[in-house]
N, C-alpha and C positions, 0 to 999 in steps of 0.2 A: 153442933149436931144438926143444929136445921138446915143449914147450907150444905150437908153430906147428903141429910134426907132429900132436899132438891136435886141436888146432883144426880141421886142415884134412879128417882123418878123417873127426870129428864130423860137419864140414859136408856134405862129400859122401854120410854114411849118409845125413843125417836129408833131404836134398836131395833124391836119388835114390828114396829112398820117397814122396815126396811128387810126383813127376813120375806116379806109377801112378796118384795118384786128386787131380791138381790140381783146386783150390777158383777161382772166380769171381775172389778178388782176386789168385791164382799167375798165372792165366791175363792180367789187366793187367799184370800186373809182366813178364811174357812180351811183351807189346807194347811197353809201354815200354823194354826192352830194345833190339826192334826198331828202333823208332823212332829210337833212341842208337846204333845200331851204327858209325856212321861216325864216333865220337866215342871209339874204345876200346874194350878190351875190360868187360864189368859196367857196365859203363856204364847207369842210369836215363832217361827223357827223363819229365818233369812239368813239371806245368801249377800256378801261381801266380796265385791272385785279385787281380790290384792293387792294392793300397793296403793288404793285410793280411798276415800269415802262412802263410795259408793252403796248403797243396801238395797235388797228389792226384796218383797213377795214375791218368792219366783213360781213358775211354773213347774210341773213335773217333769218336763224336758230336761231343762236348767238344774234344777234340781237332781237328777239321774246324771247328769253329766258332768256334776259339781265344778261348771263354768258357766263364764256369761260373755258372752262376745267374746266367745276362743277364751278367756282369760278365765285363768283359774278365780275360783270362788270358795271364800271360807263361811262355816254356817254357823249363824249368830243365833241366843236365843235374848228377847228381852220382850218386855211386856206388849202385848196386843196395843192398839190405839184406844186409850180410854179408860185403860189400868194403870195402875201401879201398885209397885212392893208397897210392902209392910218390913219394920225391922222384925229379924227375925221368924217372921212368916216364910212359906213355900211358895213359889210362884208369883203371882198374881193379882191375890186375893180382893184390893179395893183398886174403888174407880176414883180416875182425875180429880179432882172439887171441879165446882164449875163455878163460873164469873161470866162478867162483862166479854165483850172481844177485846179489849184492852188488856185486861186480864190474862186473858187466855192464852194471848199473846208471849209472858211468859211462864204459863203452863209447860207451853208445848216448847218453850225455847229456842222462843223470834225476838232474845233480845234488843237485836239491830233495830226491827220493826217497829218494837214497842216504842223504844226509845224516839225512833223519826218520826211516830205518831206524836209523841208528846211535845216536839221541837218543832210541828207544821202545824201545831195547835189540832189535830187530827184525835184526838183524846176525848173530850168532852163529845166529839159523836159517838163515838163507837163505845164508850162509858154509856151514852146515853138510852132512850126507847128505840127500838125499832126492829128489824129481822136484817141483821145483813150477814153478805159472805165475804168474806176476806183470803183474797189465797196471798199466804205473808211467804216472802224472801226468807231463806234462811239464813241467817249469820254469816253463813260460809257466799249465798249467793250474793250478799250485797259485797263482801268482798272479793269476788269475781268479776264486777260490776267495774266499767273502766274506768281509772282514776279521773280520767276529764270530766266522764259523765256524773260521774259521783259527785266531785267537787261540785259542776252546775248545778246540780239538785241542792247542797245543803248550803248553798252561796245565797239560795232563793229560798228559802224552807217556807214562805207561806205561799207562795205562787206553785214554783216548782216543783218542790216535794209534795206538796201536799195533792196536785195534780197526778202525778207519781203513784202515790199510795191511793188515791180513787180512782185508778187504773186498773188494780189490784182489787176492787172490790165489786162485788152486786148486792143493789139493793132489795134482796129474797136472799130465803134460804134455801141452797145447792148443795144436799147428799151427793157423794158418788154412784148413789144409784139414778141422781136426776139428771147425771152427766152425761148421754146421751153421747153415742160419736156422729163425731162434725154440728155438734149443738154450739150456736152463735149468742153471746148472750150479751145484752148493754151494759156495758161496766158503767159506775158511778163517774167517770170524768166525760162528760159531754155526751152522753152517749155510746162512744167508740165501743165497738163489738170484741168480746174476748170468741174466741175460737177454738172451741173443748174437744178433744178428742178420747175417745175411751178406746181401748186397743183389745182385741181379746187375751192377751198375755195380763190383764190386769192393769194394764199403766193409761193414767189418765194424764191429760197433758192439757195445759194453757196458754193458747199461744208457744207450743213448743216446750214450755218448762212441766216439770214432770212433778207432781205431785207425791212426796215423798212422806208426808206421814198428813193422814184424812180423817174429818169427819170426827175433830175435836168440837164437841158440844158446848155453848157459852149461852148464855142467859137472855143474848138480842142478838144471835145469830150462829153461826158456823165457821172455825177456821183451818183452811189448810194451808199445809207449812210447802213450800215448793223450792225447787232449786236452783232457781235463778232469778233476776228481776227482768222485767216483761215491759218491754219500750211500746206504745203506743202505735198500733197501725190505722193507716188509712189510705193505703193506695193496695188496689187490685194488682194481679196476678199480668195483668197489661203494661198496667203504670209502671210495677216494681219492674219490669225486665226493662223498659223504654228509660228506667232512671239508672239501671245499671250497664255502666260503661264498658264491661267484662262481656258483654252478652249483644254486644251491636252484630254480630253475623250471622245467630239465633234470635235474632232481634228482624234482621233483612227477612230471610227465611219465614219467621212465623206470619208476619207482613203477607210476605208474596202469595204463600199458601193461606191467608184466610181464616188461623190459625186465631187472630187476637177476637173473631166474632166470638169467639168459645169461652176464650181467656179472660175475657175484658166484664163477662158479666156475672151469674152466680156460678153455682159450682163447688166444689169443694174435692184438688184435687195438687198433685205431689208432681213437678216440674222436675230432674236431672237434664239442667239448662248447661251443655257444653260451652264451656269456657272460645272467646275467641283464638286461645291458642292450642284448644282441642280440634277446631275447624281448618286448622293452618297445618297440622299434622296428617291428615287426608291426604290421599296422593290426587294430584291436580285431578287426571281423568277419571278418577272414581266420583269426585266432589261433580264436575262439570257436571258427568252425566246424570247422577241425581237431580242435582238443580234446574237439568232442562226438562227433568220427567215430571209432569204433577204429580202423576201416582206414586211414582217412589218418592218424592219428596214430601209427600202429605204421609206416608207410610213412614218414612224418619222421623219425622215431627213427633208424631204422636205416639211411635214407640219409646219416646224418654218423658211420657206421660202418663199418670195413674189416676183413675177416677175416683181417689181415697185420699187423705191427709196421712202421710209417716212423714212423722218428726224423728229425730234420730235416739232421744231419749229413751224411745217408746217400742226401740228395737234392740233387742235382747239375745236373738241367732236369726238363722238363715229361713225365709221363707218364702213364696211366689207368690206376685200381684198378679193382674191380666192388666196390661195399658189400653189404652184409647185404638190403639192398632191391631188389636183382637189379640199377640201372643201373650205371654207370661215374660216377667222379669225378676230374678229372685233379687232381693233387697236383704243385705246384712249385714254385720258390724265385726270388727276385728281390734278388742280393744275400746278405742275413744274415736277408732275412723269406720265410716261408713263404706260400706262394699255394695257393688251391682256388677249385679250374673259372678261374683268369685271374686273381683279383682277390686281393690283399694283404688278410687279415680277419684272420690269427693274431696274439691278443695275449700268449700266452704257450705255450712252447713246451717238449715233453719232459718230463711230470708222469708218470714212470716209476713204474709196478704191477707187481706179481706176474704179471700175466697182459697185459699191454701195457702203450699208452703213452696220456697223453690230451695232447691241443693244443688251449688255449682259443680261441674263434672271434668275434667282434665281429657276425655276421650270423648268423641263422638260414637254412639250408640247402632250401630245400621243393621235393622231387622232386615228376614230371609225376603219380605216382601218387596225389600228395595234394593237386593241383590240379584248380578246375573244369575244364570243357574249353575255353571261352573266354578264361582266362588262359595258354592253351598259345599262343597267338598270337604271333607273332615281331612283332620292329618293323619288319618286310619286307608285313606283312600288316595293317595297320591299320586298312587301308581297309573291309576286309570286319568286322572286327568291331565298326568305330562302324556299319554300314551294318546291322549284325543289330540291334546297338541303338537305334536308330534306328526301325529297324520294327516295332520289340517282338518281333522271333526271339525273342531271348535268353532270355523269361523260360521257352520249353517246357526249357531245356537245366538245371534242377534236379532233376527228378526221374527219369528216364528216362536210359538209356543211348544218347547219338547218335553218330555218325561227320561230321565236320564236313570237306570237301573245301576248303582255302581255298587261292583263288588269289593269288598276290602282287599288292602295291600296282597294280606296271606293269599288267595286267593290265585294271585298269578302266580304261578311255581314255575320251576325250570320247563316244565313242556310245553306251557303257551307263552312263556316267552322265548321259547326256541322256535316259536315261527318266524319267519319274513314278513317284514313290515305290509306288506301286502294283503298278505292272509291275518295278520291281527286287524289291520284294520275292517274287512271283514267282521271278524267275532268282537271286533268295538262298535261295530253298526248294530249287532243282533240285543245290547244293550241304548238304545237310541231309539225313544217312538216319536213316530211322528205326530202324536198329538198329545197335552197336557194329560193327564189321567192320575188324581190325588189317590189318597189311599183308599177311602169311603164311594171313589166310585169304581173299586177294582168287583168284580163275584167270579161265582168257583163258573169255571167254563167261559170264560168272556177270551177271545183271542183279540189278541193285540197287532198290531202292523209296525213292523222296525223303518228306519229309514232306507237301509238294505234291502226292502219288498219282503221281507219272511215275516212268517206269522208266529206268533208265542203264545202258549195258554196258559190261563191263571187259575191257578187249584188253591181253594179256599178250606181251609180246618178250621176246626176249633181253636185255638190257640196261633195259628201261623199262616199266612198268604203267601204262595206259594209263584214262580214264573218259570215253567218248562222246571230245570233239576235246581235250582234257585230258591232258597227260601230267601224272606224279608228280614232286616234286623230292624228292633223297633227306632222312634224316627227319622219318620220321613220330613221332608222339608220341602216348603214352595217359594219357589223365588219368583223375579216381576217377570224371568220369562220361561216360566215352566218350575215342574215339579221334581224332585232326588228323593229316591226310593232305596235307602242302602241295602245290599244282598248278599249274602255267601260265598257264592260260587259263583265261575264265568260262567253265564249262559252258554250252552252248547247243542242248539235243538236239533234234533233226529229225527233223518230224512228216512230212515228205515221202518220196518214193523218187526214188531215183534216178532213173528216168525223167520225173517230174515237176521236178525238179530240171531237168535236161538239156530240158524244153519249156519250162516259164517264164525263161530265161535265153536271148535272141537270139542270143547268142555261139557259141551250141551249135547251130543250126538246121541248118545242112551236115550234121556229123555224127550228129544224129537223125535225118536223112532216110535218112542209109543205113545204122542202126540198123533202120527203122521196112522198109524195101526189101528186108530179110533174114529179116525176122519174129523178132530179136532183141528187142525190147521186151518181151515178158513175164519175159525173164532180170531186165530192170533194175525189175520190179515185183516179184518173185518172190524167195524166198531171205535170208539175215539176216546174208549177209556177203562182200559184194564189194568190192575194189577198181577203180576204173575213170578210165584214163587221157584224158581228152578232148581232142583237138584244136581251137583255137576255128576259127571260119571264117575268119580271114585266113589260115590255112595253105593254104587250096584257092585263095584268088585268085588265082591264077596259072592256073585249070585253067579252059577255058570250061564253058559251060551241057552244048556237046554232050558233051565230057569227062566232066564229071559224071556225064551220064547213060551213057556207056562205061562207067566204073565199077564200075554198077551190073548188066552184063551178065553177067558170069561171077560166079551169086550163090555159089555155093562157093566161090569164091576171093574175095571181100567177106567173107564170114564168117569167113576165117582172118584175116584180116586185122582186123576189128573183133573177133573175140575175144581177138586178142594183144595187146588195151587192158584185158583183165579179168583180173584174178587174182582166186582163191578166197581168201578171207581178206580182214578190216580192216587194211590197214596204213596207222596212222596218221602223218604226218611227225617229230613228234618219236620216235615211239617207232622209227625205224628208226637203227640203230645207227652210229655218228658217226665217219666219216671211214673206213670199209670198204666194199665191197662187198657186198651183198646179193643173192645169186642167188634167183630166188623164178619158179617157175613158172606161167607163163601157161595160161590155158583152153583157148588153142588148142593148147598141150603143148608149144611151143618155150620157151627161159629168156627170162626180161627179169630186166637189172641195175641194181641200185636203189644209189644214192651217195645221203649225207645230204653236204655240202661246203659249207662257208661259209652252212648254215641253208639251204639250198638243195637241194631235192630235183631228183638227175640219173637219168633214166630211158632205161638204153642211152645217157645223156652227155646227153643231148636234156633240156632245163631245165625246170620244172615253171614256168608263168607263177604261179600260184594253188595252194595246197595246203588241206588238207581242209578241201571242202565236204564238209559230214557230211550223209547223208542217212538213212531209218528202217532202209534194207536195206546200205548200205555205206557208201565215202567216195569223192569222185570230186577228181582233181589235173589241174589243166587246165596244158596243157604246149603247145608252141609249135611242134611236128611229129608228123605221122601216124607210125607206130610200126611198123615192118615187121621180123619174125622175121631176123636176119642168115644162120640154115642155111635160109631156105628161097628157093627159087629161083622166076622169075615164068616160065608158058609162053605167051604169046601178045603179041604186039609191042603192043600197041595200049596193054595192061596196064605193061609196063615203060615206056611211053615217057610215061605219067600218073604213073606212080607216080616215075618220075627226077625230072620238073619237082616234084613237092614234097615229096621225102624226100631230104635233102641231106645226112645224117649217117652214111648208109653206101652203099656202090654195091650196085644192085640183082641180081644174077644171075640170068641170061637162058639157060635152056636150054628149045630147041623144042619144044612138044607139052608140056611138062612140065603133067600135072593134079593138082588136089588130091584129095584123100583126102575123101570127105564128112562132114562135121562132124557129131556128132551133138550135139544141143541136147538139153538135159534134159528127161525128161518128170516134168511137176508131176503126182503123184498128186495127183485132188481127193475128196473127201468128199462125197457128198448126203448128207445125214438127212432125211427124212421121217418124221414123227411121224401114223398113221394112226388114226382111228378106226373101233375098230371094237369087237364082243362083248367080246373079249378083250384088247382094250388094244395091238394089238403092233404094239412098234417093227421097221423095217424100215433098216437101212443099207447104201447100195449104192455100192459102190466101181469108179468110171471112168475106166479111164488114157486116153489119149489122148494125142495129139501135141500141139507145143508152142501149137495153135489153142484146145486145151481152156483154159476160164477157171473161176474159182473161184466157185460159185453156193451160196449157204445158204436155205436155205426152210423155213420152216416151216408146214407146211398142215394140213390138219383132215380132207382126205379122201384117198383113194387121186391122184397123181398122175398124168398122161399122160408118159411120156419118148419125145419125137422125135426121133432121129439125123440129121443135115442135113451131110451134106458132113464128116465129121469132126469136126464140132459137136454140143453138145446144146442144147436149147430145153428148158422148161417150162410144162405148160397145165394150171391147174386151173381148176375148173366153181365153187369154191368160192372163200370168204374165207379169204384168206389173210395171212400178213405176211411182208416177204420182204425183205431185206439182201444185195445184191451188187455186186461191183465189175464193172462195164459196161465193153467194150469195143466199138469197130467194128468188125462182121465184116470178115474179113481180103476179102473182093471187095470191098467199098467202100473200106478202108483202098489197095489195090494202084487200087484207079481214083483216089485223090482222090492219090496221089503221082505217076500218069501227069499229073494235069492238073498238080501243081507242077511234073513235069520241061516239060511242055510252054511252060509260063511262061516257064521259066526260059530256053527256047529266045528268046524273045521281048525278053529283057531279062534279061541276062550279070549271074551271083553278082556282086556284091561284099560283099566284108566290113563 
């Protein structure tokens, strides 16, 4: 009874101190608990690999996925660490007895342990005073333990074994909560360091061996039970590769690069050291040119390095490191073999150092950094870089830094590859910049320069990075010579405007005519960044010729109306954010609501037939009804009773007299230069605002010009030779007579579509 009462004191001090600063594996054994409640009290819940031994405190992961390393998992329940049944009891209910570490030894059921404590004369200490830890071999680990080495230990049991087993111990007492990851501790045989890792998944490890049942309480110290026996280290993360004969070409390599300054002293870090015949599987010219680059060959190195200890025990599924080379490499298990990035390559596992761990690899590892940039290419993308090759791109991409935009396979359809290798090459150049440009240093409005000389711009949203009608797919990749940006669609930027656009397309002629009947046409020539909603003509056939021309009557209330098809701003369809709402304000100052649904762009719900035509000054979405502000109301019958027959997606409101507010249209500052001659050389520049009738004139002349003002217009007259670049329009009285004759046409012979 008083050796119960001890016991149960014991437990509850050492118990209750440990709930103040639980460790990662207290905090599973807390779950598992939970998990067991309805089974008892103390009650465990674990997780068992099928077919083997195995048992873990698993994680919620694990647990939800009732497997562990791919492998299916059965769920055990049995006492917590520190309990045991009662006959006839539920659960739980009393705790271990407590003893000696000798003792304890077969508490927990190390009787190998026990036993080669007592045959290395190893007994009378750990019976004895003192506070030690002992992490004992279980049963099963000593017989895992290779027959040679085995026999040498019990051939020598006072030298050897007993050497052995104060390998296994520290002299203090080691909770799992004082197991700290990557804590170095002096074992009892000479000092030699054990090498502890605590994982967040709960598993603590010893030199690689995993700690399988912890934190059984004894009398002069602590013992846990592990699963393996744990050979004595004393060679660095240097020594070990320089003594391992598998590793002389990772061995050259680390040499050359500089690589053992790192390796050779503290640290505490996870080597995937390619085997010599992982090196040999390289194709010669990819090996060569690595090992002549330092950059890429310091960037391979240190990509099969992690600034962490995983031992393979201690890996349970799939998760991501960052290595010494800045990317990420996900480390996982399949079974009893280890995986990196998906694929089973570890041929040997847990070659424990002073300063980490190495795991031999059958593949050589080659991050984006040590890659050309043409081998960045996914197998989603094929298309584009036989089609570089193909046209001799590829050989500019050796020496220079490019940024390569590539679209996936789908991408190319029968119409761009029904061009002549001529002209694709061409639209492979419009994908080709000529300088690096990562992702982080793209913004909305930033133009780009192809190797072609044309320029691309980059439209930034919320959610998507946009290039000319090209959205981004997420990553992107940097190789040693330049950056890969995957994308959508071919690039195909547009040498036209929008207004040009909107004349060479029939579909559109309705609505250019009352465009052109407002004196809005110089918006759609004008500016570097609109959006504009189109309606084709079969939306008006319902309306007769004289309708039409009604319409056209109240030009301030046209104006609101055609400018609540323009927003400020590229907004390109994919890059509008997918399956929300889009509030985005219109020119004329009312909202228009923008839905991406089912790839289908809904504007105020009204369906986009067509989405970006991309033009040099915006993008235009041709949609299947005229577009009318829902807050704003119509005053005059004639007007709502046009506008009811064909806007059928919202009811129009009708209050009398109601007038609009006059619109006001930007005024395009233009620029004259004139370049005079004269004594003294001087330049004169004269700057003329005007109404939206002013057009953009460039001239360059040799003598003093004439400037004639005409109606809110300007003309120019020189006496001299001159040269002279400008964009022409029809004066707005011919332009307003030659649309009296189309309305009058039209009186004669009724729209249709």
């Amino acid at each position: 009874m008083k050796l119960l009462f001890v016991a149960i004191s014991s437990f509850f001090v050492f118990t209750s101190l440990d709930q103040a600063d639980s460790s990662y594996y207290d905090k599973i054994v807390i779950h598992s608990r939970i998990r067991a409640k309805d089974k008892g009290p103390n009650v465990c819940a674990l997780q068992q690999v099928v077919g083997t031994k195995k048992k873990y405190f698993s994680t919620c992961r694990n647990w939800h996925q009732k497997s562990i390393c791919n492998k299916k998992a059965l769920v055990l329940y049995e006492c917590c660490p520190g309990y045991m049944r009662l006959d006839g009891g539920r659960g739980c209910p009393a705790v271990s007895p407590i003893d000696h570490v000798y003792g304890t030894l077969a508490i927990v059921g190390a009787t190998n342990s026990q036993n080669y404590a007592d045959r290395s004369d190893l007994r009378r200490e750990i019976e004895g005073n003192g506070a030690f830890t002992m992490f004992a071999p279980s049963n099963d680990a000593w017989m895992l333990l290779d027959a040679e080495a085995r026999s040498a230990l019990l051939s020598n049991v006072n030298i050897e074994l007993l050497n052995a087993l104060h390998y296994h111990m520290v002299d203090h007492r080691l909770l799992t909560k004082d197991m700290k990851n990557g804590l170095t501790v002096p074992s009892m045989y000479n000092d030699l360091n054990l090498l502890i890792n605590h994982a967040t998944n709960g598993i603590v490890t010893v030199n690689c061996a995993r700690i399988i049942y912890a934190n059984q309480i004894a009398t002069n110290g602590i013992v846990h039970v592990i699963d393996r026996v744990i050979t004595a280290v004393g060679n660095n993360l240097e020594e070990t590769i320089e003594a391992t004969d598998e590793l002389s070409s990772f061995r050259a390599a680390a040499a050359a690069s500089g690589l053992f300054a790192t390796l050779g002293t503290g640290g505490h870090y996870t080597i995937f050291a390619p085997t010599n015949e992982a090196f040999d599987k390289l194709p010669r010219e990819v090996l060569e040119r690595i090992l002549s680059d330092d950059v890429a060959m310091k960037a391979l190195l240190h990509y099969h390095i992690l600034n962490s200890v995983h031992c393979s025990e201690a890996i349970m599924s799939g998760a991501t490191y960052p290595t010494l080379e800045g990317t990420n490499i996900e480390i996982g298990c399949d079974g009893d073999s280890l995986t990196v990035n998906g694929e089973k390559m570890v041929n040997r596992k847990d070659i424990v150092a002073t300063n980490g761990v190495i795991h031999l690899i059958n593949k050589v590892l080659i991050p984006d950094a040590a890659m050309q940039i043409l081998d960045l290419v996914s197998s989603r993308q094929t298309t584009f870089s036989e089609l570089v090759r193909d046209t001799g791109l590829s050989a500019a991409f050796t020496d220079a830094d490019h940024t390569l935009l590539v679209p996936l396979n789908e991408a190319f359809n029968e119409d761009v590859m029904a061009f002549d290798q001529r002209i694709l090459k061409v639209i492979l150049q419009n994908h080709i910049l000529k300088v690096k440009v990562v992702l982080n240093q793209l913004y909305n409005g930033q133009i780009l320069e192809t190797v072609g000389g044309k320029f691309l711009r980059v439209f930034v949203y919320r959610t998507a990075v946009c290039i000319e009608n090209s959205c981004m797919v997420r990553g992107s990749r940097e190789g040693r010579n330049g950056v890969l940006h995957t994308i959508r669609k071919v690039i195909m930027p547009s040498e036209n405007s929008m207004l040009q656009i909107l004349r060479d397309d029939p579909r559109f002629s309705i609505f250019l005519t009352l465009i052109e009947s407002v004196g809005l046409t110089e918006m759609l020539t004008e500016g570097k960044g609109w959006t504009l909603f189109v309606p084709t003509n079969d939306v008006f056939e319902s309306l007769t010729t004289d309708e039409l021309e009604e319409l056209t009557r109240d030009k301030n209330a046209l104006r609101h109306i055609l400018l609540y098809h323009l927003l400020n701003g590229v907004y390109i369809g994919d890059g509008i954010e997918y399956g929300v709402t889009n509030v985005l304000k219109s020119y004329q100052g009312s909202r228009v609501m923008i839905k991406l649904v089912n790839n289908t762009m809904l504007v105020n719900n009204v369906k986009t037939k067509e989405a970006d035509l991309l033009a040099n000054n915006g993008v235009i979405h041709v949609i299947n009804s005229l577009l009318f502000p829902k807050d704003l109301p119509v005053g005059s019958d004639y007007l709502q009773r046009i506008l009811t027959k064909i806007i059928k997606y919202i009811e129009i409101k009708f209050i009398p007299g109601y007038t609009y507010t006059e619109m006001k249209i930007p005024i395009f500052t233009h620029i004259f230069k004139s370049n005079i001659t004269r004594e003294i050389g001087t330049t004169i520049t004269r700057v003329i605002p005007y109404e939206t009738e002013v057009r953009e004139f460039t001239r360059i002349v040799t003598t003093k010009p004439e400037i004639n003002i005409i109606r809110g217009r300007f003309t120019h007259s020189e006496t001299s030779t001159r040269t002279a670049h400008f964009n022409s329009r029809t004066p707005a009285g011919l332009r307003r007579s030659r649309h009296a004759r189309k309305l009058r046409q039209r009186k004669r012979k009724p729209v249709r579509a």
